[in-house]
C-alpha positions as CSV (number, residue, x, y, z in Angstrom):
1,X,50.2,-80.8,37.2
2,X,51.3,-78.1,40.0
3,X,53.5,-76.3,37.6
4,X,50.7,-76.0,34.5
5,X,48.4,-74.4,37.5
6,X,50.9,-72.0,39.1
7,X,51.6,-71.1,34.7
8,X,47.9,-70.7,34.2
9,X,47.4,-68.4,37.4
10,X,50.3,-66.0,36.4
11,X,49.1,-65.7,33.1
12,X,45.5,-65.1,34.1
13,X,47.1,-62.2,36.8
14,X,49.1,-61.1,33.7
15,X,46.0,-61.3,31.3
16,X,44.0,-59.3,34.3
17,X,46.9,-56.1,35.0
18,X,46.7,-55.8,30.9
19,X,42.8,-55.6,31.4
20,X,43.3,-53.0,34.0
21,X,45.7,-51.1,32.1
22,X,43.7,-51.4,29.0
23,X,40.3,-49.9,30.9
24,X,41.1,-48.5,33.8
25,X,43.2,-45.0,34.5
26,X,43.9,-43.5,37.4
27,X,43.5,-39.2,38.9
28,X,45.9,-38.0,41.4
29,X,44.9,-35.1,43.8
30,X,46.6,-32.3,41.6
31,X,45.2,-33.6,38.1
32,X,42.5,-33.4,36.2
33,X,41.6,-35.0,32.9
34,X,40.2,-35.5,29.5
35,X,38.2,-38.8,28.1
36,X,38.7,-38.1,23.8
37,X,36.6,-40.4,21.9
38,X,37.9,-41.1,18.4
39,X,39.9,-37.6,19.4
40,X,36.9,-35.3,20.9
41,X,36.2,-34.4,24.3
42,X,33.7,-36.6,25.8
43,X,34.0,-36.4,29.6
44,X,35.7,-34.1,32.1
45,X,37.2,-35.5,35.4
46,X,38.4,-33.2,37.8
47,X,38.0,-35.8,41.2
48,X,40.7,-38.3,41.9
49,X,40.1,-41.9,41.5
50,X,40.0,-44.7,39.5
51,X,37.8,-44.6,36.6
52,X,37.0,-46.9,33.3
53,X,37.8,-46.7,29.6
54,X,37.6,-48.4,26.3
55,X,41.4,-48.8,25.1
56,X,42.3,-47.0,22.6
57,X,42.2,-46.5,19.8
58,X,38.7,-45.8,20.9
59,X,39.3,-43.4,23.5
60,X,42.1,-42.0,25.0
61,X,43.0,-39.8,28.4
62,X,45.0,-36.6,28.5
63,X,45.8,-35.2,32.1
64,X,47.0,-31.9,33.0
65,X,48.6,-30.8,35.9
66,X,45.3,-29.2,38.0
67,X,47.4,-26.8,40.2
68,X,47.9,-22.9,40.0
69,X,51.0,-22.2,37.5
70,X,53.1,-19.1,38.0
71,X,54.8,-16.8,35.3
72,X,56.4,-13.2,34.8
73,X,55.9,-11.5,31.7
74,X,58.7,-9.8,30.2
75,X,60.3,-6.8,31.6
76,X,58.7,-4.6,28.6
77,X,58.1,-0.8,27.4
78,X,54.8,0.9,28.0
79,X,53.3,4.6,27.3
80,X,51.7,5.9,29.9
81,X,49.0,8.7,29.0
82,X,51.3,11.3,29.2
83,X,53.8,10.2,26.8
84,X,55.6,9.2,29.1
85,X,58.1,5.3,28.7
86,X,57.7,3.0,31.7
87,X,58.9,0.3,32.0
88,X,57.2,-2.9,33.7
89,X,56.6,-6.4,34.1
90,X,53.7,-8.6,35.6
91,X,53.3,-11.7,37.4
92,X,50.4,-13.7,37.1
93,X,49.2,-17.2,38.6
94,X,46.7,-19.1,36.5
95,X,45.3,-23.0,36.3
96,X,42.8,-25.1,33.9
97,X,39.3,-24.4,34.7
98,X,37.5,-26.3,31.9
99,X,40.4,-29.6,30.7
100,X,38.0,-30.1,27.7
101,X,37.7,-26.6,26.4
102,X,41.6,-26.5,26.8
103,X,42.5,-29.6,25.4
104,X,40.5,-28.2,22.0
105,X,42.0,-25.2,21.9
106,X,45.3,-25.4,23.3
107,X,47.3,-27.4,20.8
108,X,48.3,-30.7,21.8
109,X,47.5,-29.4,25.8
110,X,50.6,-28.0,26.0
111,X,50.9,-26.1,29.4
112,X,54.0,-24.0,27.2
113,X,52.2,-23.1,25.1
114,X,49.3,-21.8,27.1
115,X,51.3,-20.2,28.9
116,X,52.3,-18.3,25.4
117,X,49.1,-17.4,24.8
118,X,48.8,-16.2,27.6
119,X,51.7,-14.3,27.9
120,X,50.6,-12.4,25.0
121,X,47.2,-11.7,26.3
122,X,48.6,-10.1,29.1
123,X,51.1,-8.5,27.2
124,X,48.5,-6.5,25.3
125,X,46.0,-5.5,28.6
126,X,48.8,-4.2,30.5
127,X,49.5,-2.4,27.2
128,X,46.0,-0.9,27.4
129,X,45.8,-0.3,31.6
130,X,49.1,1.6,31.4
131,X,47.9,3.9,28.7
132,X,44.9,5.0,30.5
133,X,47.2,6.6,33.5
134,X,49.5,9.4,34.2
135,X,52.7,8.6,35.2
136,X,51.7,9.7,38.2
137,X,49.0,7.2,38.9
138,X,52.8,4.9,39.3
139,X,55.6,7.0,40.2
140,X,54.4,9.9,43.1
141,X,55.7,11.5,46.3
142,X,52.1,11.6,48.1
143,X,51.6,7.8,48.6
144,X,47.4,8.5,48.1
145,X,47.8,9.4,44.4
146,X,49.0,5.6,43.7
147,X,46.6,3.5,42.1
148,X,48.6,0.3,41.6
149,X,45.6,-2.1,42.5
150,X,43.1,-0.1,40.4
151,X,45.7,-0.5,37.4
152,X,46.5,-4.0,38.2
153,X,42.7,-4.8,38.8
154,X,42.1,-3.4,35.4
155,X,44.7,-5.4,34.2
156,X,43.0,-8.7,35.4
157,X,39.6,-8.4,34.6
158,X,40.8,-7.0,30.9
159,X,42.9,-11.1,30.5
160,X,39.4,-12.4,32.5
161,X,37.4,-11.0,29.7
162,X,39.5,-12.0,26.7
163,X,39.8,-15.3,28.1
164,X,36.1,-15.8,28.5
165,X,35.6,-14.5,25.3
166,X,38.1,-17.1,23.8
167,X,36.7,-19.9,25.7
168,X,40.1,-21.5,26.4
169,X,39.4,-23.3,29.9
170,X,41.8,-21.3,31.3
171,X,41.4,-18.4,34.2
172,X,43.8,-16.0,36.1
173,X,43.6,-16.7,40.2
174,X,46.0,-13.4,40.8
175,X,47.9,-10.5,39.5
176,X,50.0,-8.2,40.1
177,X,53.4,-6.0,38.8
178,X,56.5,-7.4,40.0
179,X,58.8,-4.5,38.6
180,X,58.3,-0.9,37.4
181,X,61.0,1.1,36.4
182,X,61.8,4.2,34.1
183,X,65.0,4.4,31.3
184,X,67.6,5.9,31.7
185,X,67.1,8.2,29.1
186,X,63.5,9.7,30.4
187,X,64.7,9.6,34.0
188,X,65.9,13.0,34.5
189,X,62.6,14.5,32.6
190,X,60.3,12.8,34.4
191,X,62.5,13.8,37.9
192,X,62.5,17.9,36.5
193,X,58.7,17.6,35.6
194,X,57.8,15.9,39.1
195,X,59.7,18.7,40.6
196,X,57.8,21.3,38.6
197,X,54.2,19.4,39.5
198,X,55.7,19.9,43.4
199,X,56.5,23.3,42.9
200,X,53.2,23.8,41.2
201,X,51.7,22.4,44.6
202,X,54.0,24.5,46.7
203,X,52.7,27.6,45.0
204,X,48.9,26.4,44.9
205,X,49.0,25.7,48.7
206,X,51.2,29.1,49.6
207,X,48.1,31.3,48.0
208,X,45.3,29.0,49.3
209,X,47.2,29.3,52.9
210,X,47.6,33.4,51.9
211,X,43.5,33.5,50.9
212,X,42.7,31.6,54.2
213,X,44.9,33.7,57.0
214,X,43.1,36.9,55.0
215,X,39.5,35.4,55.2
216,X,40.5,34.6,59.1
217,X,42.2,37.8,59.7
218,X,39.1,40.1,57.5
219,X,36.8,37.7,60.3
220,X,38.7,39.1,62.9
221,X,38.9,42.2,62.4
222,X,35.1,42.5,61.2
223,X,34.3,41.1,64.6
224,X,36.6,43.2,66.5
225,X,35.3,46.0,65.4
226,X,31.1,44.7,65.8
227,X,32.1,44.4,69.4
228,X,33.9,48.0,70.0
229,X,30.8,49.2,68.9
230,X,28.6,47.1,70.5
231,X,31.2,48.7,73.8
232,X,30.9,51.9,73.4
233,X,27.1,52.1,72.9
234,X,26.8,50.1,75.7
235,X,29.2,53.1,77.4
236,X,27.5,55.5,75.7
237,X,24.0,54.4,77.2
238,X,25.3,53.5,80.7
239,X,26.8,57.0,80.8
240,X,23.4,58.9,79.6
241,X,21.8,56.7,82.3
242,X,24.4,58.1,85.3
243,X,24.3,62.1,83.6
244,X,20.5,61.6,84.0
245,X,21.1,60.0,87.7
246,X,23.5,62.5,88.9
247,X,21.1,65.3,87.3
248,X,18.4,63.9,89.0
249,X,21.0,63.9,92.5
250,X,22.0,67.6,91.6
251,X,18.3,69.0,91.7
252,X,18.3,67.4,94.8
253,X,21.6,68.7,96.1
254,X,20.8,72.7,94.7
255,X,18.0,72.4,97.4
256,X,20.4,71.6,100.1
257,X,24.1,72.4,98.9
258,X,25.8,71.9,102.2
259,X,24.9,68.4,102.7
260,X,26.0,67.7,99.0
261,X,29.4,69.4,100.3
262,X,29.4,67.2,103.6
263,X,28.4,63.6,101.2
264,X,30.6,64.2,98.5
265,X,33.2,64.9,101.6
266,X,32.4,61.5,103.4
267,X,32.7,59.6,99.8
268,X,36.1,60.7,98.8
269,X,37.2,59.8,102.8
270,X,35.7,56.1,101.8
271,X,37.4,55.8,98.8
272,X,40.8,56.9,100.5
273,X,40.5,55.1,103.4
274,X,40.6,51.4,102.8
275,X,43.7,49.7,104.2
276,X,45.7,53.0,104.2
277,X,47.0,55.5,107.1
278,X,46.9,58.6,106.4
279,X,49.2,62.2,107.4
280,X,46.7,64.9,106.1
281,X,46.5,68.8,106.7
282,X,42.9,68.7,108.9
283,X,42.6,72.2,106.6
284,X,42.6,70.7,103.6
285,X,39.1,69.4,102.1
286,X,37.9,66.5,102.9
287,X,40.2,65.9,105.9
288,X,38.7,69.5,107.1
289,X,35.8,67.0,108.5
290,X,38.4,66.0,111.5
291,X,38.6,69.1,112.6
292,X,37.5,69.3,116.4
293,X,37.0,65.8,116.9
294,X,38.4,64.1,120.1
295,X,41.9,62.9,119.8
296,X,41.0,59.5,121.0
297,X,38.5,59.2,117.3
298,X,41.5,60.4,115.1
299,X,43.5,58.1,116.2
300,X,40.8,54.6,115.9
């Protein structure tokens, strides 16, 4: 009697974990999943957990792995505006952002063969971003004139749009290049025109700097010469102003001309006299004023 009861509770566990397996799947943390019934999409899951469904052939679950997938294009040729071959590859990190939408439309969910198509996506907008610039938008001396994120920003939002516009539940979290590189072939051109562009500077910035130290020195000179004028009208006035002053002292002096000789006397002993000693002939103008003075006065 024990061992019919211990045979019917393992087959009812048994009967139970078939159940479970028949109905019930399970999400981990980096999945997501699909729900097909009769083979379409019915019901996204992108939380882990535990969740119910009719066995199939009724419905049946795909999962796909939920976490960013990374990838380099190949190391390919490109034309730049100019003409010019450059060679460059791309790396790119992308996940699932709608399972249903790429579960339709990527056959079988294959995560190769998205991958693929989206190689060749990006293939054909890095194509288009490099043709837009110079070579000189990639390869340059002045660090300012590179525009690696505008191109590779380009680059992204041209795969955003084509992937929005074929609705393939994918989307691009980053890009960027991962190698640029010239052949061997164009090398030497592109290093003999880069030295012509440089030369081309060299000159432009030699006849700027010429045109500026001219402008300066034309300034200079200009003003140089505004303020010698401005000088010597301002001489010219002040010495009208002292001929008038000494004109109005010599109508003065006519009336009394042997005071004038006794000032003019007395200022050219001032002038002479500060700080200095003196050995003068007493009959000599101005020292002719010391003539029969105390001996005791000449010599304080």
């Amino acid at each position: 009697m024990k061992r019919n009861l211990i045979t019917i509770l393992i087959g009812a566990a048994l009967v139970a974990i078939f159940a479970l397996l028949l109905f019930v799947f399970q999400v981990r943390q980096s999945e997501v999943a699909v729900v097909t019934t009769f083979g379409k999409p019915v019901r996204n899951i992108t939380e882990p957990g535990a969740y119910f469904k009719w066995p199939w052939p009724i419905q049946k679950v795909y999962k796909f792995d939920e976490r960013v997938q990374n990838f380099e294009d190949k190391y390919s040729e490109n034309y730049t505006r100019d003409n010019v071959t450059l060679l460059a590859s791309v790396y790119v990190g992308w996940r699932i952002s709608d399972p249903g939408r790429f579960l339709l439309t990527i056959r079988n969910g294959s995560m190769a063969d998205a991958q693929q198509k989206l190689e060749g996506i990006l293939r054909s907008a890095k194509l288009d971003a490099v043709g837009k610039h110079q070579l000189s938008d990639f390869v340059n001396a002045d660090p300012k004139q590179l525009q690696f994120d505008q191109i590779e920003n380009e680059i992204e939002q041209n795969v955003q749009s084509r992937l929005a516009t074929n609705n393939v539940g994918m989307t691009v979290e980053f890009l960027g290049f991962k190698k640029i590189g010239l052949p061997d072939s164009v090398t030497q051109t592109v290093f003999d025109r880069m030295k012509t562009e440089r030369q081309t500077l060299i000159s432009r910035y030699d006849s700027e700097g010429n045109a500026t130290a001219m402008n300066i020195r034309s300034a200079a000179e200009r003003q140089a010469a505004e303020t010698i004028a401005l000088a010597q009208a301002q001489a010219t006035q002040i010495r009208s102003e002292g001929e008038r002053e000494a004109a109005n002292t010599y109508s003065v002096f006519q009336q009394n001309p042997e005071l004038e000789n006794f000032l003019l006397r007395i200022d050219a002993l001032k002038q002479a006299s500060s700080h200095s000693t003196f050995i003068f002939d007493q009959n000599q103008p101005p020292f002719d004023l010391f003539k029969n003075l105390p001996t005791n006065s000449i010599s304080k």
